[in-house]
C-alpha positions in Angstrom: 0.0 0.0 0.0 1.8 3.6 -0.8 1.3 5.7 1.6 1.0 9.9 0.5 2.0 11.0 3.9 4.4 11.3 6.8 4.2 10.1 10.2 6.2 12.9 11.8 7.7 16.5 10.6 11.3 15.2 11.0 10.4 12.2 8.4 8.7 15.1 6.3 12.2 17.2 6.6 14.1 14.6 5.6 12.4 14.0 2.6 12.3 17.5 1.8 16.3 17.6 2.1 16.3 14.1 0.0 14.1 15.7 -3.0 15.9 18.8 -3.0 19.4 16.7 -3.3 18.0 15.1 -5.9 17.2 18.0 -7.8 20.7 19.1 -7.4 21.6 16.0 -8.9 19.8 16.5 -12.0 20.7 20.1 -11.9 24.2 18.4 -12.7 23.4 15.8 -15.6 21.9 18.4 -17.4 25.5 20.8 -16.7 26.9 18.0 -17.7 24.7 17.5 -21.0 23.9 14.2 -19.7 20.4 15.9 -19.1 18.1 17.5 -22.0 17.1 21.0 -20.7 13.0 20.1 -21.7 13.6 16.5 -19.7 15.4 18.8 -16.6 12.3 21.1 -16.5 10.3 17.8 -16.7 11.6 16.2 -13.5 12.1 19.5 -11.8 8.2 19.9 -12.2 7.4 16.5 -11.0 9.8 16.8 -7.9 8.0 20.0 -7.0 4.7 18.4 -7.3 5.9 15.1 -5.5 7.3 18.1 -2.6 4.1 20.0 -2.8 1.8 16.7 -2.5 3.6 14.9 -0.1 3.6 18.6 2.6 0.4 19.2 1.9 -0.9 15.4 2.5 1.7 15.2 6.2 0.5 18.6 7.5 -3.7 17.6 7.0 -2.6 14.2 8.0 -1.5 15.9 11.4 -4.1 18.0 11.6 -6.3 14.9 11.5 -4.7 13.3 15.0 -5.1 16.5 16.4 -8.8 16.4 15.6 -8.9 13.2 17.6 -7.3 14.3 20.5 -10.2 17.5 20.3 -6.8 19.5 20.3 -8.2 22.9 18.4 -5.0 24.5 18.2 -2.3 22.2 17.0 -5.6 21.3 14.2 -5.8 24.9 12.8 -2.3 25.3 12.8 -1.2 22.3 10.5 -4.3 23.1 8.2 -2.8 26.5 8.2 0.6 25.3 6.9 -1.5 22.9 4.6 -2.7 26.7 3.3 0.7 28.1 3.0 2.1 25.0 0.8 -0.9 25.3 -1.4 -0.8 29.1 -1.9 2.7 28.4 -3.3 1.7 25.1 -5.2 1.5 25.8 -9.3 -1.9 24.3 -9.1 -4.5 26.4 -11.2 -6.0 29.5 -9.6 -9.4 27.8 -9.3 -8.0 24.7 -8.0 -6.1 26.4 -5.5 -8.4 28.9 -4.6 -11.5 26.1 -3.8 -8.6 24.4 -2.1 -7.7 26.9 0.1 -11.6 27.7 0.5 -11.8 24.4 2.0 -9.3 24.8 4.6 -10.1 28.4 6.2 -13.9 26.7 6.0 -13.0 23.9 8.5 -10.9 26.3 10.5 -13.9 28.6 10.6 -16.4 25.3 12.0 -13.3 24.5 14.2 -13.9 28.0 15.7 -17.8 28.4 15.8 -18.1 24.6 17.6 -15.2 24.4 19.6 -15.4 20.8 19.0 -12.9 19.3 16.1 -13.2 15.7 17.0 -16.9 15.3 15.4 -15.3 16.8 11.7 -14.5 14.3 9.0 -10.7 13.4 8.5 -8.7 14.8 5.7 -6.7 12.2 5.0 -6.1 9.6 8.0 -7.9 6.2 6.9 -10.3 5.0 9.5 -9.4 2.0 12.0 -8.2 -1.1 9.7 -8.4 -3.6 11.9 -11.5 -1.8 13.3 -12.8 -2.4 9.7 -11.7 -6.4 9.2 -13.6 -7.0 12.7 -16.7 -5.9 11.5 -15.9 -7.4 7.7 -15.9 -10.8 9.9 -18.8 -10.2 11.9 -21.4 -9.4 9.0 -19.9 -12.4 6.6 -20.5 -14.7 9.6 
């Protein structure tokens, strides 16, 4: 199973440093001419993407344990770096914009209630095994 997210910020900084050392890698084929310049842009574009993804995914990820835990504050502030990595994202205006919508929306309800625990999770699957167990129990 791939997994889109990280488990902890120091996981999501290393990756961060590992993708950008990678991009200085290809920064170095295509000095070398090993690298076409269109191909360079190419994987440059994806490895921003891949960065952009893979921040945005850890920090609503986060903010999803700290909606379990009822913990307001450490919930509004990963969905607020969620916004920030979106507002730099090369996504389409429209995209971003609804994206970004999104987020200050559940913010706003995080306010109003006081209550995060009761919101639907971003991205943090529900229970597995909680699942299987009740898989077994209706095939039974």
């Amino acid at each position: 199973q791939v997994c889109c997210w990280l488990s902890s910020d120091s996981e999501l900084n290393t990756t961060l440093t590992q993708l950008g050392q990678l991009n200085k890698l290809f920064d170095l084929y295509r000095n070398k001419g090993d690298l076409s310049f269109t191909k360079h842009q190419e994987l440059q574009k994806h490895l921003f993407h891949l960065q952009q993804e893979v921040s945005t995914n850890t920090y609503l990820y986060h903010a999803d344990l700290f909606a379990e835990q009822n913990n307001i504050t450490s919930y509004q502030l990963y969905i607020k770096q969620a916004i920030q990595v979106i507002k730099k994202s090369m996504l389409e205006a429209n995209e971003k914009n609804q994206r970004i919508k999104e987020l200050s929306d559940r913010i706003q309800e995080a306010r109003r209630t006081g209550k995060v625990s009761d919101l639907e999770s971003f991205i943090k699957p529900k229970d597995v095994t909680l699942e299987k167990e009740q898989e077994t129990d209706i095939t039974e």
